[in-house]
N, CA, C, O and CB atoms as a CASP TS submission, in Angstrom:
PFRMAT TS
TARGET T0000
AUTHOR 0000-0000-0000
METHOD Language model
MODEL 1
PARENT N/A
ATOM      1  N   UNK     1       1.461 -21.517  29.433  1.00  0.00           N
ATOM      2  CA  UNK     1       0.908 -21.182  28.122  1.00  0.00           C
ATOM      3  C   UNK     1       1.604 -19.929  27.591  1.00  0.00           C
ATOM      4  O   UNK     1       1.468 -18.894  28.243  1.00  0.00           O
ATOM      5  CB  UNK     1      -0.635 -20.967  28.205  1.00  0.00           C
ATOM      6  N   UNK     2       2.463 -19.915  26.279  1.00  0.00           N
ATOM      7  CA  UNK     2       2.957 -18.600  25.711  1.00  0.00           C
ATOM      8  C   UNK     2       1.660 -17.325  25.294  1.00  0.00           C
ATOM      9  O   UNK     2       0.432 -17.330  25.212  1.00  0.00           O
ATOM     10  CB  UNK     2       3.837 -19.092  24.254  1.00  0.00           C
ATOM     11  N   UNK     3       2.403 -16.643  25.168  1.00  0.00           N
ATOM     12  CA  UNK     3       1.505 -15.600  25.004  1.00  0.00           C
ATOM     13  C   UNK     3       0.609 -15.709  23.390  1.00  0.00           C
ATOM     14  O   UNK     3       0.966 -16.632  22.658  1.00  0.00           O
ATOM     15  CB  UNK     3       2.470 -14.191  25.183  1.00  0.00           C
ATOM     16  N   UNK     4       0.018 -15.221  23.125  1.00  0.00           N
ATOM     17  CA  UNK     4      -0.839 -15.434  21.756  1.00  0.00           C
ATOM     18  C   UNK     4      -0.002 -13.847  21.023  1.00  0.00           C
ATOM     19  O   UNK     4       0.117 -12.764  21.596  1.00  0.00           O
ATOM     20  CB  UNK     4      -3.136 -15.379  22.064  1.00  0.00           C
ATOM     21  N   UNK     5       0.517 -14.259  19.470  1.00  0.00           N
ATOM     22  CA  UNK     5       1.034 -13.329  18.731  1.00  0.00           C
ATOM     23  C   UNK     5      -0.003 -13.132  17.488  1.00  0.00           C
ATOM     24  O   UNK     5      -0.648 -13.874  16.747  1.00  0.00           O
ATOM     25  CB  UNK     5       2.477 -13.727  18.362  1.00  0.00           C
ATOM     26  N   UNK     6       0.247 -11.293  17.718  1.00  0.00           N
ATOM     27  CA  UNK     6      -0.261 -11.161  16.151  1.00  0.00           C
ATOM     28  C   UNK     6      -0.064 -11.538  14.948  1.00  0.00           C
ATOM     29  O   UNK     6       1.112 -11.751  14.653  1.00  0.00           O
ATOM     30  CB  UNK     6      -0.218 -10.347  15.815  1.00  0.00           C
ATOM     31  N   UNK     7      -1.097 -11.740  13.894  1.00  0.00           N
ATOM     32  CA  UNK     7      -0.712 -11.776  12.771  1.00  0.00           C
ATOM     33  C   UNK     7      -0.049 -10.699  12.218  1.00  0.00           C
ATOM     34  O   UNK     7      -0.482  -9.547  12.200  1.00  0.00           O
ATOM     35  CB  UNK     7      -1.567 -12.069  12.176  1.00  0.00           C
ATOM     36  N   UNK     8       1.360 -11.208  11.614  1.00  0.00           N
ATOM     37  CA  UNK     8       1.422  -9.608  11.857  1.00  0.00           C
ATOM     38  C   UNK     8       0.909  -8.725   9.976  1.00  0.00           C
ATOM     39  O   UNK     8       0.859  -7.551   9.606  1.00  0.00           O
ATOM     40  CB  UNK     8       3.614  -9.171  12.503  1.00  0.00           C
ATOM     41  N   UNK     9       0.670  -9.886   9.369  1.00  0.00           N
ATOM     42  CA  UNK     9       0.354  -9.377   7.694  1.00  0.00           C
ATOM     43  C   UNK     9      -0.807  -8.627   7.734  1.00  0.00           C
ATOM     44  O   UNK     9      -1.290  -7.755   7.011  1.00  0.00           O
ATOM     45  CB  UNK     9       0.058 -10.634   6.514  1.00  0.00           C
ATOM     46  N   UNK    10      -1.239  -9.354   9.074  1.00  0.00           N
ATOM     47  CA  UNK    10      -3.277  -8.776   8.830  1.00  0.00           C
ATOM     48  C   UNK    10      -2.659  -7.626   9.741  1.00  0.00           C
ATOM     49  O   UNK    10      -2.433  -6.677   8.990  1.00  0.00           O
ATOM     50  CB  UNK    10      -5.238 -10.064   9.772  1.00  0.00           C
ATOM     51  N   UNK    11      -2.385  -7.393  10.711  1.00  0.00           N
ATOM     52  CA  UNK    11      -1.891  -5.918  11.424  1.00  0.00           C
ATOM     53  C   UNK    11      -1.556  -4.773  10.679  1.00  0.00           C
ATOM     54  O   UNK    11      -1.798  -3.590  10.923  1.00  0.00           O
ATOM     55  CB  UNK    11      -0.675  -6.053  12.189  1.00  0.00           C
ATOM     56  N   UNK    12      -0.757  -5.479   9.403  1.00  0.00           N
ATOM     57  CA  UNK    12      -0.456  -4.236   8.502  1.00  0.00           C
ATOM     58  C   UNK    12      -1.112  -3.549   7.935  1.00  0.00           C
ATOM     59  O   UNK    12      -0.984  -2.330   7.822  1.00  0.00           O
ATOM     60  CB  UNK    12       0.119  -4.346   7.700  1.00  0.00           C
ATOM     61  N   UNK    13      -2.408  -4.646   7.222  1.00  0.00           N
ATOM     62  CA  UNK    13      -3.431  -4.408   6.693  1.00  0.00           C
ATOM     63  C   UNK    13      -4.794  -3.799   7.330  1.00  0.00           C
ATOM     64  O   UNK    13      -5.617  -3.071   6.775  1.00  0.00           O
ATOM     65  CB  UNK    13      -3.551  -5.402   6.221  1.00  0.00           C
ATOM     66  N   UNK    14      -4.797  -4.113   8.153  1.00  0.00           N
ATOM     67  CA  UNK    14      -6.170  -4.096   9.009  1.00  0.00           C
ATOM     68  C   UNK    14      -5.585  -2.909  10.052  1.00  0.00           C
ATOM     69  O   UNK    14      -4.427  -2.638  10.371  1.00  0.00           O
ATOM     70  CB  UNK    14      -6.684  -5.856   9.888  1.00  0.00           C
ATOM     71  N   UNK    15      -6.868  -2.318  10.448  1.00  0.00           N
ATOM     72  CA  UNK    15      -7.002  -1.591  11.734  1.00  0.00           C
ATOM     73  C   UNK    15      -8.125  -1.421  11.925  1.00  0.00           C
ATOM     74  O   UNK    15      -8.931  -1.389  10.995  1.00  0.00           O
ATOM     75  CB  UNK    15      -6.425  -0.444  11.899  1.00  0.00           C
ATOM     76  N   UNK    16      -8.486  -1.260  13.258  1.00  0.00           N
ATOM     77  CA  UNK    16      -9.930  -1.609  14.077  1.00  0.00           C
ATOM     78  C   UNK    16     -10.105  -0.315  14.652  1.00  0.00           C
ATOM     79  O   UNK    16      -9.290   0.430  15.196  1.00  0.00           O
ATOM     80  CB  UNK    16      -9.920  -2.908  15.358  1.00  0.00           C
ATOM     81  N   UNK    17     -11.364  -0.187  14.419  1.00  0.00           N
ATOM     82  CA  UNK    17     -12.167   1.554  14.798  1.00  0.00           C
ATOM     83  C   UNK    17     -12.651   0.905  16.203  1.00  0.00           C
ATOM     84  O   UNK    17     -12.718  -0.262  16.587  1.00  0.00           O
ATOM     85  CB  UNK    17     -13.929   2.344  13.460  1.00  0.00           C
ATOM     86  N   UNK    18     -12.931   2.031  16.751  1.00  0.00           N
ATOM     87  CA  UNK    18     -13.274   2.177  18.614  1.00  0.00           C
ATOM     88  C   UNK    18     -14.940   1.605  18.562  1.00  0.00           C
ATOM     89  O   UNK    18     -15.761   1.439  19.464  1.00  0.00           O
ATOM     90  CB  UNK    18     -13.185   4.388  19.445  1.00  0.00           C
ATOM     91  N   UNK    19     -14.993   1.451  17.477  1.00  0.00           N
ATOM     92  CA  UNK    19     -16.935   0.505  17.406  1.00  0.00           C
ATOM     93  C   UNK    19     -16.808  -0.768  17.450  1.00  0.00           C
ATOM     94  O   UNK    19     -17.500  -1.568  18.081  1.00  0.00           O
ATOM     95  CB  UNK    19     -18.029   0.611  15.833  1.00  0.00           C
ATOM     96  N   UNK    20     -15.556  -1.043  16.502  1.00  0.00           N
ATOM     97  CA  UNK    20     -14.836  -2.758  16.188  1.00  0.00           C
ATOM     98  C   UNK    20     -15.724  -2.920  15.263  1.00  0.00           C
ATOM     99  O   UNK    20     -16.634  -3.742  15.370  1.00  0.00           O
ATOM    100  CB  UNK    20     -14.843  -4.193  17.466  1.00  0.00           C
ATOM    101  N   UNK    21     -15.537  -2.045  14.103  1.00  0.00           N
ATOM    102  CA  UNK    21     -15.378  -2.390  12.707  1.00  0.00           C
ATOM    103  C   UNK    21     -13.614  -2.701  12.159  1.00  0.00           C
ATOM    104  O   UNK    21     -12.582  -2.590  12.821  1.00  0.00           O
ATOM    105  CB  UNK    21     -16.098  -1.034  11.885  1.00  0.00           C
ATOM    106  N   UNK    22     -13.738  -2.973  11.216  1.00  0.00           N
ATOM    107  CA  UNK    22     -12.633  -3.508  10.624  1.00  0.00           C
ATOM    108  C   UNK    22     -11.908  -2.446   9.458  1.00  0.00           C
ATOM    109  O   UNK    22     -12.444  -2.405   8.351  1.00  0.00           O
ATOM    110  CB  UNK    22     -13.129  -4.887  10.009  1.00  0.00           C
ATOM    111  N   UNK    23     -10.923  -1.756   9.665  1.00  0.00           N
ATOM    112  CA  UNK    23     -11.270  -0.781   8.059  1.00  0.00           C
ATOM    113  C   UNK    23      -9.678  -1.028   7.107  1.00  0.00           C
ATOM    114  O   UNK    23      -8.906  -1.819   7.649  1.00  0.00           O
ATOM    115  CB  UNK    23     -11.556   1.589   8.516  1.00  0.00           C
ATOM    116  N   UNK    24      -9.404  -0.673   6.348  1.00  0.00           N
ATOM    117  CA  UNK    24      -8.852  -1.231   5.431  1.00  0.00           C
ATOM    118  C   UNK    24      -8.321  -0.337   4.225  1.00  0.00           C
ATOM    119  O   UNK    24      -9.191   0.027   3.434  1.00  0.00           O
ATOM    120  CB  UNK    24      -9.695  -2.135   5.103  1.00  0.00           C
ATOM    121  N   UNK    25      -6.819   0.125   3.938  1.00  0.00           N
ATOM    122  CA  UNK    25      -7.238   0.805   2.349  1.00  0.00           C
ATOM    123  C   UNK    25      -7.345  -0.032   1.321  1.00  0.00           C
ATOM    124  O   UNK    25      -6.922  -1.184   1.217  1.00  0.00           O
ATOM    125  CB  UNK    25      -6.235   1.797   1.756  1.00  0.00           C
ATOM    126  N   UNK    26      -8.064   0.764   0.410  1.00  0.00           N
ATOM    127  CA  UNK    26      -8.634   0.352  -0.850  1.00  0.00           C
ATOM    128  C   UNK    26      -7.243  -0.202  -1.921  1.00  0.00           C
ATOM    129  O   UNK    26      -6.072   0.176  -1.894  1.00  0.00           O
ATOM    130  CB  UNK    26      -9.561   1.794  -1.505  1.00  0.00           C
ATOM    131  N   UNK    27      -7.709  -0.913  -2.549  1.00  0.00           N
ATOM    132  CA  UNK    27      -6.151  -1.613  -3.771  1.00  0.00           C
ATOM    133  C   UNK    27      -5.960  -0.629  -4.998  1.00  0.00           C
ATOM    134  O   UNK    27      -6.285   0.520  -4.696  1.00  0.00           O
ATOM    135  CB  UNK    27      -6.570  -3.520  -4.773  1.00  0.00           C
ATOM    136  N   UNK    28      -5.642  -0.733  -5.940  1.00  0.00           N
ATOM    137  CA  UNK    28      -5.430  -0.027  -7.071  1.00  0.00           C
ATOM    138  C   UNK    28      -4.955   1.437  -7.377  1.00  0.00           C
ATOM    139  O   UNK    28      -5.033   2.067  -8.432  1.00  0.00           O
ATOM    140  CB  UNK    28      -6.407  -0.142  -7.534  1.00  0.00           C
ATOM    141  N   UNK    29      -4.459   1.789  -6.200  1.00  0.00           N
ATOM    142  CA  UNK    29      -4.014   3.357  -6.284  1.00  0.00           C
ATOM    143  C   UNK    29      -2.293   3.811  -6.257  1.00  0.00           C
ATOM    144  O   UNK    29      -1.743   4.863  -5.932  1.00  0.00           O
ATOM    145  CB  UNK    29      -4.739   4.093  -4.893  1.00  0.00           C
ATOM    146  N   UNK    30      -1.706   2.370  -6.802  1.00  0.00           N
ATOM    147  CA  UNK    30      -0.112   2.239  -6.831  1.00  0.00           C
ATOM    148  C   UNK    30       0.481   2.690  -7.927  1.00  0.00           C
ATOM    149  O   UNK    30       1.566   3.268  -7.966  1.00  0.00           O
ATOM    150  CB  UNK    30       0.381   0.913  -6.720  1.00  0.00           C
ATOM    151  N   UNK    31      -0.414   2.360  -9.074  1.00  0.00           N
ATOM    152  CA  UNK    31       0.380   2.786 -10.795  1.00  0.00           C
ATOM    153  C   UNK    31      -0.521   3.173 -11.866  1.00  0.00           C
ATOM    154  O   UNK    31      -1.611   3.702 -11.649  1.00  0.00           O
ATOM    155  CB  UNK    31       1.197   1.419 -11.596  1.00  0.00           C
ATOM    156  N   UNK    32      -0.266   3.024 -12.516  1.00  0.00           N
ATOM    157  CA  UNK    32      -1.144   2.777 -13.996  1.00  0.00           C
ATOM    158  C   UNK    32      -2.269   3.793 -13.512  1.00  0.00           C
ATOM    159  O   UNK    32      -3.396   3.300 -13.526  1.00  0.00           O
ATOM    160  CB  UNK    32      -1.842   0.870 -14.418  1.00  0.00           C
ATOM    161  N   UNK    33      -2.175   5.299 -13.026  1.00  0.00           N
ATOM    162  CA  UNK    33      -3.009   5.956 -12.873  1.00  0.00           C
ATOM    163  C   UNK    33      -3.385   6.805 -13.761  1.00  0.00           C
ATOM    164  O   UNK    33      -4.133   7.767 -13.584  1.00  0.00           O
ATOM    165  CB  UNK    33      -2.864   6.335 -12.039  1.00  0.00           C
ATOM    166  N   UNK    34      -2.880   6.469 -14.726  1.00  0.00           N
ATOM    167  CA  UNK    34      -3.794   7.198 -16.035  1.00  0.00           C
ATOM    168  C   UNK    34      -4.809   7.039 -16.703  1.00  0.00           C
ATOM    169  O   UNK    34      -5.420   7.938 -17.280  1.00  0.00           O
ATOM    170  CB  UNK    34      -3.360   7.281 -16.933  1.00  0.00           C
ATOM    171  N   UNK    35      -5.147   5.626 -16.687  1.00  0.00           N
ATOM    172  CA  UNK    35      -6.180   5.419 -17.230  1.00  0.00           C
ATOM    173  C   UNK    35      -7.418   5.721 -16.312  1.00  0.00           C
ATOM    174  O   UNK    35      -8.511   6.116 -16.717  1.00  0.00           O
ATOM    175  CB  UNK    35      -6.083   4.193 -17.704  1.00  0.00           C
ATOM    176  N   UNK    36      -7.047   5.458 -14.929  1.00  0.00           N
ATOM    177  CA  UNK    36      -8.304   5.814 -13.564  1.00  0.00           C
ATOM    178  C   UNK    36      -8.787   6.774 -13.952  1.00  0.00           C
ATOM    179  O   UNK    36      -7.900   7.618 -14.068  1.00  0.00           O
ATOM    180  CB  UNK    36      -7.913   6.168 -11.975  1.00  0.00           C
ATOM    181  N   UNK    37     -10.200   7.346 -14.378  1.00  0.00           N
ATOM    182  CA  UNK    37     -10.340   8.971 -13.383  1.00  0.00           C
ATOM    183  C   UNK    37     -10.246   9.626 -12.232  1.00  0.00           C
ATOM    184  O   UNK    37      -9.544   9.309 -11.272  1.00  0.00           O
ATOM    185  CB  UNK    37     -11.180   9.392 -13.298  1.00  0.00           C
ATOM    186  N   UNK    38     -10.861  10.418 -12.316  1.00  0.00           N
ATOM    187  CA  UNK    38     -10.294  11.047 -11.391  1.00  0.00           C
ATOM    188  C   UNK    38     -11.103  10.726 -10.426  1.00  0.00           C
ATOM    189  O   UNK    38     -10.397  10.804  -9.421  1.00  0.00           O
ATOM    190  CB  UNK    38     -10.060  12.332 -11.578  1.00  0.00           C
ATOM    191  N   UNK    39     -12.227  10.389 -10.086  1.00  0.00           N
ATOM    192  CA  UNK    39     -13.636  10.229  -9.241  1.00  0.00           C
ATOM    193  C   UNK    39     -13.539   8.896  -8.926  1.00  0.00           C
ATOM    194  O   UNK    39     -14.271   8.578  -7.989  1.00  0.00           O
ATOM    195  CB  UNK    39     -15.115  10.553 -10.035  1.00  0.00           C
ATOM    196  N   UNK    40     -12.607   7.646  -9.593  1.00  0.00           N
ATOM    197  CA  UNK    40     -12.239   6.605  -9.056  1.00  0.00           C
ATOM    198  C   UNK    40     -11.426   6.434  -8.159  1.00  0.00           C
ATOM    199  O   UNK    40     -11.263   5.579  -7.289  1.00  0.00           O
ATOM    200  CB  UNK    40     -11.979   6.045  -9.691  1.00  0.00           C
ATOM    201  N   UNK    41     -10.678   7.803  -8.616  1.00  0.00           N
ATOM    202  CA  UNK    41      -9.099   7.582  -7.560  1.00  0.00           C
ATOM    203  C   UNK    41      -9.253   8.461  -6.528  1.00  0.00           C
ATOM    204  O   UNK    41      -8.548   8.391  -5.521  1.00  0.00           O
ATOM    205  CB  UNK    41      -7.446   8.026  -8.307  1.00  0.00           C
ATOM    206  N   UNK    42      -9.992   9.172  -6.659  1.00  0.00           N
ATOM    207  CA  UNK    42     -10.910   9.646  -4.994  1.00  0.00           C
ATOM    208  C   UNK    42     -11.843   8.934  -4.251  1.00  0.00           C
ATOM    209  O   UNK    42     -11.969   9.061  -3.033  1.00  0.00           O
ATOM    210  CB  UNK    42     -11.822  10.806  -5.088  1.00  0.00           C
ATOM    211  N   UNK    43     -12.573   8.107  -5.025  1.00  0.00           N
ATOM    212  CA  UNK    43     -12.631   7.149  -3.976  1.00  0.00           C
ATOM    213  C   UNK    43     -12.110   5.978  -3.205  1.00  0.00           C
ATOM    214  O   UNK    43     -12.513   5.503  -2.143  1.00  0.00           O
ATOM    215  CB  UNK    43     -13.232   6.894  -4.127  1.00  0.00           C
ATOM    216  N   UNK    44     -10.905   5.543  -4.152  1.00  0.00           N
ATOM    217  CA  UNK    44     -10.031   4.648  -3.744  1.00  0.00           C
ATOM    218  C   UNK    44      -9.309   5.445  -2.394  1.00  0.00           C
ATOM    219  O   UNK    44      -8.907   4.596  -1.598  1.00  0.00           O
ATOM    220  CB  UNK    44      -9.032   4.225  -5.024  1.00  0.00           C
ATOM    221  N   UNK    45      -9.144   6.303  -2.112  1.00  0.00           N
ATOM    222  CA  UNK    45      -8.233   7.037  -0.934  1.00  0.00           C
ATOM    223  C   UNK    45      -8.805   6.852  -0.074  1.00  0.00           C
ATOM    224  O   UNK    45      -8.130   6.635   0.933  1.00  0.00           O
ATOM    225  CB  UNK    45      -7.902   8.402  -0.877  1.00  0.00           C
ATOM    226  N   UNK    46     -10.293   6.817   0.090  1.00  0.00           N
ATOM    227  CA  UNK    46     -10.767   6.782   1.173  1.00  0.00           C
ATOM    228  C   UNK    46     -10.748   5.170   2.033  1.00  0.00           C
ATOM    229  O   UNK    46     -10.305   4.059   1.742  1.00  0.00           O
ATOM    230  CB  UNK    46     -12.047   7.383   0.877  1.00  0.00           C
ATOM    231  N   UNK    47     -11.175   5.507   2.723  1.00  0.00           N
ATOM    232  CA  UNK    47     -10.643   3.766   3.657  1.00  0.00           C
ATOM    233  C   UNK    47     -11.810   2.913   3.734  1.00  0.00           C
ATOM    234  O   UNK    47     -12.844   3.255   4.309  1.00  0.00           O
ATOM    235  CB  UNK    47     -10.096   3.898   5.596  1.00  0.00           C
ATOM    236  N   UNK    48     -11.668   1.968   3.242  1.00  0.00           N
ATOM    237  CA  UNK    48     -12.784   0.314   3.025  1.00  0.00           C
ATOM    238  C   UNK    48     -13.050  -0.430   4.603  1.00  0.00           C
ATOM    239  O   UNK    48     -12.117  -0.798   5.317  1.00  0.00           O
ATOM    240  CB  UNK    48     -11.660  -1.283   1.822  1.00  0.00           C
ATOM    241  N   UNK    49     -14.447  -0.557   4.956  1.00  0.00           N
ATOM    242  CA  UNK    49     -14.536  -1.495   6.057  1.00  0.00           C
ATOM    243  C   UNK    49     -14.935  -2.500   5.578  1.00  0.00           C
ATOM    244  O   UNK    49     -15.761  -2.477   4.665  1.00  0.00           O
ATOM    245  CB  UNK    49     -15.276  -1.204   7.108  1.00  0.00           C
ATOM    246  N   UNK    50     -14.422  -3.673   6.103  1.00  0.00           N
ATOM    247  CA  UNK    50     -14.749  -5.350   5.689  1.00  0.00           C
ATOM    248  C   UNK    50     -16.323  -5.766   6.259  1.00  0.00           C
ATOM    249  O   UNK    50     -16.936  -5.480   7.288  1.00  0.00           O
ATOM    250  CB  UNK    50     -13.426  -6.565   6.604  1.00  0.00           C
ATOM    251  N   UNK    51     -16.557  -6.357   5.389  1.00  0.00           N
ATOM    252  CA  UNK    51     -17.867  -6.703   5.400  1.00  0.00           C
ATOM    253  C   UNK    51     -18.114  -7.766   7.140  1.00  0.00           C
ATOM    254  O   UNK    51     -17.251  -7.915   8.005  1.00  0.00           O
ATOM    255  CB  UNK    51     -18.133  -7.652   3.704  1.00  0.00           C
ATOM    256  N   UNK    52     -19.214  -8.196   7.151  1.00  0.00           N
ATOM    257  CA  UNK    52     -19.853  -9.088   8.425  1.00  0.00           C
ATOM    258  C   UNK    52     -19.292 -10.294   8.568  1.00  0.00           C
ATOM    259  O   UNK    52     -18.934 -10.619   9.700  1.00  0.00           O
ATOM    260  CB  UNK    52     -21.340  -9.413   8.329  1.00  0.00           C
ATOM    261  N   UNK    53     -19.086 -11.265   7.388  1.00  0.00           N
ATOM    262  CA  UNK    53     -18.606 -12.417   7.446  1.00  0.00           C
ATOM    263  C   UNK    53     -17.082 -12.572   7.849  1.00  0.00           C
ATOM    264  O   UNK    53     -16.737 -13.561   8.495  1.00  0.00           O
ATOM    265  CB  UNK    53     -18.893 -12.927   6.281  1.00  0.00           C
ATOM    266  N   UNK    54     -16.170 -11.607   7.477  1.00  0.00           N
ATOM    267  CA  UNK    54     -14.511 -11.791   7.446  1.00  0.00           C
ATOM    268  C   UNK    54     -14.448 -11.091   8.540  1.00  0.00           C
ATOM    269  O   UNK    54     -13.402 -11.137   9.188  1.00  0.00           O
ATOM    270  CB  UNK    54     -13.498 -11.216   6.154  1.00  0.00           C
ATOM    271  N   UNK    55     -15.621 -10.233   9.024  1.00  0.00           N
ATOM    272  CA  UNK    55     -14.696  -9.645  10.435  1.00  0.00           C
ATOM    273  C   UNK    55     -14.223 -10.289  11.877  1.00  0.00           C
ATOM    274  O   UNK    55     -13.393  -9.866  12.683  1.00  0.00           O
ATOM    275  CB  UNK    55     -15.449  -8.574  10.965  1.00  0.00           C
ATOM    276  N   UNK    56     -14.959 -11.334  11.906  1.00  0.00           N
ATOM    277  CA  UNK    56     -14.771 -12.557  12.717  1.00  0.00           C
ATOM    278  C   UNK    56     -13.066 -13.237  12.714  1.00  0.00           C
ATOM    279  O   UNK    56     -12.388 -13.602  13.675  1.00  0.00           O
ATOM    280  CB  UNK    56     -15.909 -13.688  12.039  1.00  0.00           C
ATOM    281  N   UNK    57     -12.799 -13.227  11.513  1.00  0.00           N
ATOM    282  CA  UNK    57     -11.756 -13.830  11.223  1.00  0.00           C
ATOM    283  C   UNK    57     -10.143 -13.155  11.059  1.00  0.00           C
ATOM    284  O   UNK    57      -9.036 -13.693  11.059  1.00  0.00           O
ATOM    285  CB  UNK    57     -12.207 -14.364  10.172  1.00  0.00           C
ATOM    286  N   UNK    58     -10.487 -12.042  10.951  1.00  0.00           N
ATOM    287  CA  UNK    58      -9.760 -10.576  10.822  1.00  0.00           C
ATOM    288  C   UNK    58      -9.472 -10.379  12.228  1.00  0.00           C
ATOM    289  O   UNK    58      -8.286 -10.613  12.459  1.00  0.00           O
ATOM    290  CB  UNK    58     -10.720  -9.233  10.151  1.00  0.00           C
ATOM    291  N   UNK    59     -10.212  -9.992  13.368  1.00  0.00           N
ATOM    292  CA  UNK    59     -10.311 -10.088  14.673  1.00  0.00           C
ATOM    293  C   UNK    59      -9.981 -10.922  15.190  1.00  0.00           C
ATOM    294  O   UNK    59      -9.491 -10.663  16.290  1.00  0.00           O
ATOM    295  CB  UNK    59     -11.151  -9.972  15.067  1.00  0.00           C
ATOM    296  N   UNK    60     -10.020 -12.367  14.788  1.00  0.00           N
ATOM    297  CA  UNK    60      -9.124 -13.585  15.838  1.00  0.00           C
ATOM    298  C   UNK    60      -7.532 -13.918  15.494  1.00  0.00           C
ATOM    299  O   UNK    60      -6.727 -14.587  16.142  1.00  0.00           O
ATOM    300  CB  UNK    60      -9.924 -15.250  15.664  1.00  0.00           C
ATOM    301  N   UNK    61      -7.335 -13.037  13.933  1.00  0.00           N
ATOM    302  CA  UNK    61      -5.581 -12.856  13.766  1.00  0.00           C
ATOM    303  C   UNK    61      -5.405 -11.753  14.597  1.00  0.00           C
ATOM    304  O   UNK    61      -4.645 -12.037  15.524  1.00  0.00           O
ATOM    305  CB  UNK    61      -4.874 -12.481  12.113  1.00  0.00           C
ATOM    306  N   UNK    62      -5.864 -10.457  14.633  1.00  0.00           N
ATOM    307  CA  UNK    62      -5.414  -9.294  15.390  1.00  0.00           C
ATOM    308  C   UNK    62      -5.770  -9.413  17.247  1.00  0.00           C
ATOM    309  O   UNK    62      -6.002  -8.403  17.912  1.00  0.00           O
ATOM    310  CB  UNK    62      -6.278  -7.925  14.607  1.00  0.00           C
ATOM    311  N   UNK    63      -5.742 -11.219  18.010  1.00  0.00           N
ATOM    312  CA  UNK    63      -6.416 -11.344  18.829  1.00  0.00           C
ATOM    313  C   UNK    63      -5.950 -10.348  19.994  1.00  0.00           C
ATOM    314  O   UNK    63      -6.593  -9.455  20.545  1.00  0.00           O
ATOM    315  CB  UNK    63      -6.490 -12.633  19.021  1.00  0.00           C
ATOM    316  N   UNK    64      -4.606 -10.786  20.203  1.00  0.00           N
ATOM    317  CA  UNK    64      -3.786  -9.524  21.077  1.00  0.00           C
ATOM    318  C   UNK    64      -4.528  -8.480  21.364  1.00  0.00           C
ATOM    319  O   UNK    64      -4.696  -8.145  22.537  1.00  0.00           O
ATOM    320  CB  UNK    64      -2.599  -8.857  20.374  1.00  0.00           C
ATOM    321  N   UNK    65      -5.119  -7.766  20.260  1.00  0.00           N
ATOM    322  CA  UNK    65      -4.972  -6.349  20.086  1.00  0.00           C
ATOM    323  C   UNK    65      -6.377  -5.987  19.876  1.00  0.00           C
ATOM    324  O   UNK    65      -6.897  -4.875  19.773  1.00  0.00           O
ATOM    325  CB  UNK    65      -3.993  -5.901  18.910  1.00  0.00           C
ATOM    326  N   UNK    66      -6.992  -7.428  19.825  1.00  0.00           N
ATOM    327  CA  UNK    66      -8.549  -6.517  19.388  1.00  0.00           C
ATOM    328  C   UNK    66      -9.429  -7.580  19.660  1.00  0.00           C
ATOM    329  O   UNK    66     -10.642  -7.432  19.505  1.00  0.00           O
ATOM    330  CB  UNK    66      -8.830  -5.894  17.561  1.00  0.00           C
TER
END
């Protein structure tokens, strides 16, 4: 049996906290930052955990590793 490989798109995206939550950065903080305020684009920096349903699925691409 070969070994099982990461996904590696979701690897890029994804990283797994030492609890095995799922966390994630936030989208929209690439351009067009003028129109954002400023209190949007501070919270966009901070890092997104994936909800209950996708973490199942998130975790069996990153199987290797998590």
């Amino acid at each position: 049996m070969p070994k099982m490989k990461t996904k590696k798109s979701a690897a890029k995206r994804f990283t797994l906290t030492a609890s095995g939550k799922v966390k994630y950065k936030k989208m929209n903080l690439r351009h067009i930052l003028t129109k954002k305020s400023a209190k949007r684009k501070r919270n966009l920096r901070k890092a997104g955990f994936v909800d209950g349903g996708n973490v199942r699925m998130i975790k069996k691409q990153l199987l290797p590793n998590g």
